[in-house]
N, C-alpha and C positions, 0 to 999 in steps of 0.2 A: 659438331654442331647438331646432328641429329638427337645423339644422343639428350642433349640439353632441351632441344623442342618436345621431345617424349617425357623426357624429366618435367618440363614446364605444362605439357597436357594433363599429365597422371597429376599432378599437384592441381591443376585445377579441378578436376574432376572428383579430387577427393574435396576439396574445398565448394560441395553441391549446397552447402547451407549459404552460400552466399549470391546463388544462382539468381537470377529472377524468373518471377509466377510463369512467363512464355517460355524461358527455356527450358524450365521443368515440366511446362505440357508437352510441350516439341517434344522432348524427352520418353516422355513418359507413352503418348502417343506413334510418334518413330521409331523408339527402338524396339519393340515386339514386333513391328513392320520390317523393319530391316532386318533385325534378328530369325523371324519368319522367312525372307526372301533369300538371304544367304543359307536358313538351312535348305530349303527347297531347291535352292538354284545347286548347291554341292551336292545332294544328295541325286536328284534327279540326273546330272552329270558323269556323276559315277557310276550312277545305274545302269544310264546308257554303254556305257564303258562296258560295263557290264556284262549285258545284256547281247553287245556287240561280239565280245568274247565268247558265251555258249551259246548265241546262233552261229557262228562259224565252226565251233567244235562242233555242232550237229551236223549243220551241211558237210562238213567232211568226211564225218562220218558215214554218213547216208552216203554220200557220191562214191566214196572210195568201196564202200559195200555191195553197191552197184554196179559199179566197174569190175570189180572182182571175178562177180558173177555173170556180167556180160562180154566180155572180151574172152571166157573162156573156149567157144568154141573158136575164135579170129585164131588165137595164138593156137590150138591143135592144129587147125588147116593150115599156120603159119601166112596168114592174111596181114599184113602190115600195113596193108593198106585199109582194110576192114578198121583194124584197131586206132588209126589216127580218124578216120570220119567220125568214129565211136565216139572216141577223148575229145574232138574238134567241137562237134553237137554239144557234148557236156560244157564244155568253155563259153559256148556261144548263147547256150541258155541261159546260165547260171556266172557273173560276174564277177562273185566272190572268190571263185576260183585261177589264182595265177599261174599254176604250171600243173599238167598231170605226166606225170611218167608213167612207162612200160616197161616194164624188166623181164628178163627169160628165169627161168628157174637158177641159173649162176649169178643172177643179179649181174647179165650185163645191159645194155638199155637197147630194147626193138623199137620203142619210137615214144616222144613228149611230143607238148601243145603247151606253148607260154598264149599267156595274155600278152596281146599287142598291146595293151593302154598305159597310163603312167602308174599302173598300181606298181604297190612295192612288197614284196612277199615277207611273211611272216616264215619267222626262224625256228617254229616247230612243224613239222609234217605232218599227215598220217598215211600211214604204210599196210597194206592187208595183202595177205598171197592172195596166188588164181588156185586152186585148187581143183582137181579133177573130178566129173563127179559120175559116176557110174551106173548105167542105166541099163538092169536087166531087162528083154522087152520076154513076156511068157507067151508061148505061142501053144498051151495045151489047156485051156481057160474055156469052159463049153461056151460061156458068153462071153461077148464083146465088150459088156460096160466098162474096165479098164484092159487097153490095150497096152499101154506101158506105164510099168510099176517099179517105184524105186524101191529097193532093198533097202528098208535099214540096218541087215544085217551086216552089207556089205560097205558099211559108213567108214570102217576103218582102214580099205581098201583104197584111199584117198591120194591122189597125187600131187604134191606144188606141183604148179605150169611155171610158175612165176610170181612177180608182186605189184601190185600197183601202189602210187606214190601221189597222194595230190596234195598239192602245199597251198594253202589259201591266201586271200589278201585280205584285210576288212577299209583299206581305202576307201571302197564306194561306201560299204556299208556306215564307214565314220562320216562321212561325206552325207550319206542320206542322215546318220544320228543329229549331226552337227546342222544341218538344215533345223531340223525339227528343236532342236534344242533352241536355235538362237531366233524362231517363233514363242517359245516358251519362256524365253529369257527377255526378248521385245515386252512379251505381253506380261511378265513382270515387272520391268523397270519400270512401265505405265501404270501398272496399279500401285508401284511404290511411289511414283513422281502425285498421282491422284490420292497417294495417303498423305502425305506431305503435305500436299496443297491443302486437303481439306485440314491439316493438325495447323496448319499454319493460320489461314483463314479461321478455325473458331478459337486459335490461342489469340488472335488478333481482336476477333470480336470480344474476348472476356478480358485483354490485358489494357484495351485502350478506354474503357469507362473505368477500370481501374485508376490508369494514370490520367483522367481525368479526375475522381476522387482525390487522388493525391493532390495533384495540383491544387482544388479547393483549400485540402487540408492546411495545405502550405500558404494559402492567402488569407484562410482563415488565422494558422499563428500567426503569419505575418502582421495581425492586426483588420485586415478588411473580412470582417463581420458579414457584412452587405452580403459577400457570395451565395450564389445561388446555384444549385447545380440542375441541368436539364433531365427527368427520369425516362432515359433510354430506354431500359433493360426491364425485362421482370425477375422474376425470383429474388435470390438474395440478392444479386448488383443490385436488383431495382430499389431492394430494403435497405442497402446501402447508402445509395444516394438519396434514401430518401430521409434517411435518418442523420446525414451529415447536415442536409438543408435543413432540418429543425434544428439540430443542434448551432448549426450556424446563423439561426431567426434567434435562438434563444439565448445565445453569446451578444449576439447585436444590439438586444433587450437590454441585458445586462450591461452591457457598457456602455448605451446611450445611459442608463440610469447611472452608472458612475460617475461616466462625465459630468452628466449635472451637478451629482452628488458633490464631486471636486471642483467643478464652476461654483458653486456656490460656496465650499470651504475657502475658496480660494480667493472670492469675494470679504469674506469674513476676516483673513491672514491678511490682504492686503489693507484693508482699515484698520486691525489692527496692528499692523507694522507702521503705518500711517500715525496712528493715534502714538507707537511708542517712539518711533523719528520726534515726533513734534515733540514727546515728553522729552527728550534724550536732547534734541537743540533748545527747549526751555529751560534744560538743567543744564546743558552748555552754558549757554547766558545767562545764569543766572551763578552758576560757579565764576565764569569771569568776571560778573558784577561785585560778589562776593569780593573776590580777590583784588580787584580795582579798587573798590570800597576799603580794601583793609590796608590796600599799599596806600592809598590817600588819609587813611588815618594815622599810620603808621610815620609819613608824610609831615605831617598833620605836628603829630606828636615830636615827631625829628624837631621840628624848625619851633616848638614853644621849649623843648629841651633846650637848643641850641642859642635863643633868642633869648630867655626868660633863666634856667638853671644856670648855664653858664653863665649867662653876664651876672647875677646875683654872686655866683663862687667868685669870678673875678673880683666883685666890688668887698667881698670879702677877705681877699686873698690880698687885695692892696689897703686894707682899714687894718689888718693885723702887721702889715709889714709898717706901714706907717704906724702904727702903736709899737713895734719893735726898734722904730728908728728914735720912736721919742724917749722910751727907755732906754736908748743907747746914749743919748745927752745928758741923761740926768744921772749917770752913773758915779760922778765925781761925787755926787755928793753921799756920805759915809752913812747917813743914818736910814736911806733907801732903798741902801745897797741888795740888800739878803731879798725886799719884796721886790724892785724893778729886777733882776735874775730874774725872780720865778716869773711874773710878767711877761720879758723876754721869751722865755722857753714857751711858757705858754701860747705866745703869739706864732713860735716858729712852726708849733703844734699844728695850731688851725691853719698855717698859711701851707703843711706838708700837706692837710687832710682837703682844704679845699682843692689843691692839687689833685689830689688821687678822686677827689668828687668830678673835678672837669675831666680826668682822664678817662674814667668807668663813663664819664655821662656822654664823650666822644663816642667810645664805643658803642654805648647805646642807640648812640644817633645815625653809628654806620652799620649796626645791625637792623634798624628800623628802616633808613632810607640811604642805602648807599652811595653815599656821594662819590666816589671814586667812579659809578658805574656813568655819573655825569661825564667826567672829567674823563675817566681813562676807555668808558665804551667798556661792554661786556667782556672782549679777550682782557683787558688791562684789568676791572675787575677783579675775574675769577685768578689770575696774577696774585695779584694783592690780595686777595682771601687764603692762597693757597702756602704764601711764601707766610704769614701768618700763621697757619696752621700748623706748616714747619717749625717755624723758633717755638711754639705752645709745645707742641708733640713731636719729642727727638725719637719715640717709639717706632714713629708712621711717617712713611715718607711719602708726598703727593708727586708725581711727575704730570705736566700737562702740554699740551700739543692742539696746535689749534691750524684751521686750514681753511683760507678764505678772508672774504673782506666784511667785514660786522660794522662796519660805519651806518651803512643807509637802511641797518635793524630796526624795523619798530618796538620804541619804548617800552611797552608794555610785555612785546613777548621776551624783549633783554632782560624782564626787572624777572618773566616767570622764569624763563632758562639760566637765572642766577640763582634763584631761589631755589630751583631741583638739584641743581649741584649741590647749594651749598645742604639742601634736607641730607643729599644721598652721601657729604663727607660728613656729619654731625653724627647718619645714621653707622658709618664705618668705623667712624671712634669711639662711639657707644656700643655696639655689637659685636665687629667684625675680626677683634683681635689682627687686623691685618698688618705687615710691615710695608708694604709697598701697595701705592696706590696708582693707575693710571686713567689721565681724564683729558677727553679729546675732545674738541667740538671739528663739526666740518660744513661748511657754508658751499649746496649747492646750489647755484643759480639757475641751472638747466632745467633742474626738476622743480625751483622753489622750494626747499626744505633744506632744514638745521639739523645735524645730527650731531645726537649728545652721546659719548658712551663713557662709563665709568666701568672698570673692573679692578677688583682688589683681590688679593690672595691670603682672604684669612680663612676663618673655619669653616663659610659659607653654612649651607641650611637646607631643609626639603621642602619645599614649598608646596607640597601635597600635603604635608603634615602640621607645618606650621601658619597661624594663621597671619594675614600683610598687618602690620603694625600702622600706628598714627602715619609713620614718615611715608612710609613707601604709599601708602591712602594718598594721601595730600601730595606725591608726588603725581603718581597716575591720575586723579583730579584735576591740574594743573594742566597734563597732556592732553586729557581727553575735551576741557573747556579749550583748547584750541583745536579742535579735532585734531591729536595728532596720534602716535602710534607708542605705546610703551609694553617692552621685553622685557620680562626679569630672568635669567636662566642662573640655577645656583646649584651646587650640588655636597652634601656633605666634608669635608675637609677639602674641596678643590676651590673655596671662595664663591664670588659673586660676581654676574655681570650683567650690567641694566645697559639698554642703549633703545634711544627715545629719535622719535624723529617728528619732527613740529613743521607745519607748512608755514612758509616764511610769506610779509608781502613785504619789499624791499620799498623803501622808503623815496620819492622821485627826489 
């Protein structure tokens, strides 16, 4: 687990480009302070350590030097007692010192002095003989100015007495280090806590007009213009804010003049969406009137067909058959014979042809005004158109499917929703090479609308490339003068499929 928290510190720390502006003053500010105070605080430490170590070597040395030379006459007089008041004094002056031994010239021990206190002796010693020293006194000297003279010729005439031993402590004197150090270490973490605060305190005062800056920035993209920022600071913050607040005066300019700009286009767009609605429902009504117009003449024309051609073929059809019956009387007689035949034939002639004139001219009249659409209602209709189409074209086959109730259909949109169909199987037999046709209608009441779909499987077409012909024109015309919706989607050899959907008002 630690490991991962140092993995995860070192990754942040290498990741400093994503730091923010405080943490990088903090930073930048703190770490020479801290960097500073740790080296100060280890070095100064060691020092003392130090420093502790060769004032003890000295004082050892000095004492033991000392001793050497001063117990030398105790030990000749064999004074043992001389020699511990001697060592006793030196302990009791000097602290540092935890034990001094006395040895005779055998190194056996004539007398020590510990330190009573809690120090703890250090495990190197130092050790000097007593050595003897020899004092010629000359008593043939006319003056008195020296009365005794040492020889230094007789220096090598020298005797061990013995050794002296003093082993030191530096407890007190760590104890005095260690005071003085943890003054020194007080009155640094105080000037480290007083860098901090101050790096803290002016990273604060340069990050928080900052992150007010941003914040404008940010109400500015957000769209409010308006902002204003208060100018704190001087220098560059101050140049900063003061340069956001024009920028944000001359942003607010700008888009109060757009606004209007677009308040006004937008005035403009609305009239003219206005002006082309009303063209778009005038050419509505005026396509339906078309189209009413042309099913009432169409109408029109059915019933003077109906009325007027037919009963003329009929009265024709029975003036030939009655001219066939009168030459069928007069046959007996021999010298007639050869021209009542041709007469006959003649008559049977016109009475096939005005046949085939009432049949074409039936036709006519249910292509003009379908009367089946009276009688059988739109599904029966498109029925009867389809099973037609059938016995005409053994090529194409129509299947149809119808879903709902078409009784209470208004007229007018049964006679257009007949008439799309039948454009869009006229246009299938003419174009679409299809063998299979399927044609659906579907009556929702819920929603008020008819939906028409045709799809056939012939060679279809691109209709990016190709431009809409008469039928498919006049179909979408039909839809659109009822406001309703027309789809064409086709795609080169996958066929065609249109599916229309017409708002219905259902009839009370």
């Amino acid at each position: 687990m630690t490991v991962k928290n140092t993995s995860g510190f070192v990754g942040s720390v290498l990741q400093w480009r994503s730091w923010s502006i405080r943490t990088r003053l903090m930073v930048i500010a703190v770490f020479p302070v801290v960097y500073l105070f740790f080296s100060l605080i280890s070095y100064s430490y060691y020092a003392r350590l130090k420093e502790v170590e060769e004032e003890l070597n000295a004082r050892a040395k000095t004492i033991t030097t000392a001793l050497a030379e001063g117990v030398e006459y105790n030990i000749i007089a064999a004074n043992v007692q001389g020699i511990k008041q001697m060592i006793y004094g030196v302990i009791q002056t000097d602290r540092s010192v935890y034990r001094i031994d006395i040895f005779d010239a055998n190194k056996q021990e004539l007398s020590h002095v510990e330190n009573a206190g809690r120090a703890k002796p250090e495990k190197n010693y130092v050790e000097l003989p007593i050595k003897r020293h020899m004092v010629w006194v000359n008593l043939h000297t006319e003056t008195h100015d020296s009365l005794y003279k040492l020889d230094p010729s007789k220096e090598k005439n020298q005797a061990v007495l013995g050794y002296v031993r003093v082993t030191m402590t530096k407890t007190y004197l760590l104890d005095k280090q260690r005071y003085r150090f943890s003054i020194e270490l007080l009155m640094s973490v105080l000037a480290l806590a007083v860098s901090a605060w101050l790096a803290w305190f002016l990273s604060r005062g340069l990050t928080r007009p900052l992150h007010g800056a941003i914040e404008a920035l940010r109400d500015i993209s957000a769209g409010r213009t308006e902002t204003q920022m208060r100018i704190s600071h001087g220098g560059e913050i101050g140049e900063l804010q003061s340069s956001i607040n024009e920028m944000a005066h001359n942003l607010h300019q700008s888009q109060t003049h757009l606004e209007n700009t677009v308040a006004e286009r937008t005035k403009e767009l609305i009239a003219s969406r206005n002006e082309a609605l009303k063209a778009d429902a005038e050419k509505r009504r005026l396509i339906h009137k078309v189209n009413a117009i042309v099913e009432n003449e169409r109408q029109s024309i059915a019933l003077e067909i109906h009325d007027e051609l037919n009963a003329s073929l009929i009265a024709v059809r029975l003036e030939s058959e009655r001219i066939a019956k009168i030459t069928a009387k007069a046959e007996h007689d021999e010298r007639f014979a050869p021209m009542l035949q041709e007469i006959q034939d003649r008559a049977k002639a016109v009475v096939k042809l005005a046949l085939d004139l009432y049949a074409n001219g039936r036709n006519l009249v249910r292509r003009l005004r379908p009367e089946v659409l009276d009688m059988l209602g739109l599904e029966g209709a498109i029925e009867e158109m389809l099973r037609l189409y059938n016995a005409a074209h053994e090529d194409c086959h129509f299947d149809f499917a119808s879903e709902g109730d078409f009784a209470q259909l208004d007229g007018d949109l049964a006679i257009s929703a007949y008439r799309i169909v039948q454009e869009a199987c006229s246009n299938i037999l003419k174009h679409a090479q299809a063998k299979n046709v399927d044609i659906a209608l579907h009556m929702n009441p819920e929603k008020s609308q008819l939906t028409i779909s045709v799809n056939d499987d012939g060679k279809g077409f691109d209709p990016e490339q190709v431009a809409a012909g008469i039928g498919i024109s006049g179909m979408r015309e039909r839809v659109l003068a009822w406001g309703g919706e027309f789809e064409l989607q086709s795609k080169v050899g996958e066929g065609t499929r249109i599916l229309i959907n017409l708002p219905v008002t259902l009839l009370a």
